[in-house]
N, C-alpha and C positions, 0 to 999 in steps of 0.2 A: 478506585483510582488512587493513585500514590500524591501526597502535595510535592512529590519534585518535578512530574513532568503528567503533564495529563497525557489521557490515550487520543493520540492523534487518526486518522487514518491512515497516515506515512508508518507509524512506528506498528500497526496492524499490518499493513504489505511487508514491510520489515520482519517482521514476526513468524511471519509466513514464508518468508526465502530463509531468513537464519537468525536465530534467537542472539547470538552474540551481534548482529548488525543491528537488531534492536535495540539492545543495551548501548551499543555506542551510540548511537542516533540518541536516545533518550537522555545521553549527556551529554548531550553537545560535542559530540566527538563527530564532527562532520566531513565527508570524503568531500576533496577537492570539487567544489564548483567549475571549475576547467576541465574534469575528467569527459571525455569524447562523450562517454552514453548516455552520460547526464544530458548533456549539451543537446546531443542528437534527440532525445525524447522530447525538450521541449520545443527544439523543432518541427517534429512532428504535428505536433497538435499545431502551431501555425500554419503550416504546410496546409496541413488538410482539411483545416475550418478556420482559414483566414479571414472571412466572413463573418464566422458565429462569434459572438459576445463568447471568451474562456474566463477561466478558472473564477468561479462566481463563489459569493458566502452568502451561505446560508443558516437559518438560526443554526447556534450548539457552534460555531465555529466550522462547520462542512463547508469544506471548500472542491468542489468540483469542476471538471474541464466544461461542462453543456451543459445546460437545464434545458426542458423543454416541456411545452404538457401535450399532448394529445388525445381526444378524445376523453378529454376529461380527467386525463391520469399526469401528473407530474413525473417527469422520467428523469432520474439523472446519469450523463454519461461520462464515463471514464476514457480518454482514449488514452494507446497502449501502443507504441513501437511494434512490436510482437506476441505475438500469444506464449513465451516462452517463459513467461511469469504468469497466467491468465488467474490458474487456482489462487494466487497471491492477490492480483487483481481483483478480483471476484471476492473475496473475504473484503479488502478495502472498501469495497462499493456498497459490500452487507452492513458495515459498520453506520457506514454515511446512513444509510437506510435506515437504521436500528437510532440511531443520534438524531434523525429525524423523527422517526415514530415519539420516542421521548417527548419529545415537543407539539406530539399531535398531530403530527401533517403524516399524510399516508402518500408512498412515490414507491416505483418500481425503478431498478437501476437497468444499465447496459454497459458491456464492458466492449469498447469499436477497437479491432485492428485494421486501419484502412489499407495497409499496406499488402494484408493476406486476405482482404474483402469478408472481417470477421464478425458478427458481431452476438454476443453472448449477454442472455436476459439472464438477471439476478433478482433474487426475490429473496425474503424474510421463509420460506418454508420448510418446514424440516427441517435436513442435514446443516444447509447453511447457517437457521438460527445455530444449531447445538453449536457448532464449532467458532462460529463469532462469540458464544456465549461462555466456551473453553478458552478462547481468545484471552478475550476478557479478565477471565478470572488467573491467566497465567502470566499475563503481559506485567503488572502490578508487582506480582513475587517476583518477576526477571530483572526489574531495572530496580529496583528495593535492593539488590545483592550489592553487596559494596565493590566488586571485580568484574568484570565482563565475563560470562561462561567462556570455557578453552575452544581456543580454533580449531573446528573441525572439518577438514574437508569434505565438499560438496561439487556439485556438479555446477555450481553458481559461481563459486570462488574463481575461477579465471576471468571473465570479465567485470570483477566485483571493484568499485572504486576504493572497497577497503585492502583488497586484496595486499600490498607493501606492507599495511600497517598491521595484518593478521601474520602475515608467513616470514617478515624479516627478523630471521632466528629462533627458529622454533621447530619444534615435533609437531608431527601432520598426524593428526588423530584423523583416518579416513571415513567417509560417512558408509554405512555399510547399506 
């Protein structure tokens, strides 16, 4: 980890939709709190578990939407407007997972879309460790760069709340 910004789980979900949204996140370079999607997600999660105790801390700084233990197993859940980030999601939850183990405590994750009746177990095995673990090791080098990598278009950048601050005046390197 870098001493300018530790790894968050946000700046992992970030990481995972577009490495330059990383880097701005990682310096405080933050999309308007008033952008509609922002606003609506965390809607969501009151919407549909106005009920449950949200966003709890846990050792290491994990901050999750649910905790819950069943049958003996501590689960943590992420909930998610749409499945149209999940891969992204899903890395974040590994992370939380992985910053738990650190600390001892063994949990399985879930990633809930209530909206498309979704819900997606995440676990520490395999492919997920490797790629939390490629995370890891690449998230450090990217925000250590003293410029943000060049905008490149993706299939995320239209309703991206950075989107003004990426495309006003500039060449569109398309994602291929």
């Amino acid at each position: 980890m870098t001493e300018k910004s530790p790894i968050t789980g946000t700046l992992v979900w970030y990481y995972a939709i577009c490495p330059r949204e990383c880097w701005l996140m990682a310096h405080q370079i933050e999309p308007e709190r008033d952008f509609d999607l922002l606003a609506e997600g965390r809607l969501n999660t009151e919407a549909h578990y106005e009920r449950e105790k949200k966003e709890i801390e846990l050792p290491g700084g994990v901050k999750v939407d649910k905790v819950r233990r069943e049958g003996g197993k501590l689960i943590l859940s992420e909930i998610k407007k749409s499945s149209k980030f999940l891969p992204a999601a899903m890395l974040q939850l590994a992370f939380y997972l992985w910053t738990l183990e650190q600390e001892g405590v063994e949990a399985i994750g879930e990633v809930l879309v209530p909206e498309e009746h979704k819900r997606e177990e995440v676990s520490l095995e395999g492919e997920m460790r490797s790629e939390l673990i490629r995370a890891l090791e690449e998230i450090p080098k990217l925000i250590d760069q003293p410029k943000p990598p060049p905008a490149k278009w993706i299939r995320y950048c239209n309703p991206c709340a950075y989107a003004e601050f990426c495309w006003s005046g500039g060449t569109v390197e398309q994602d291929s």
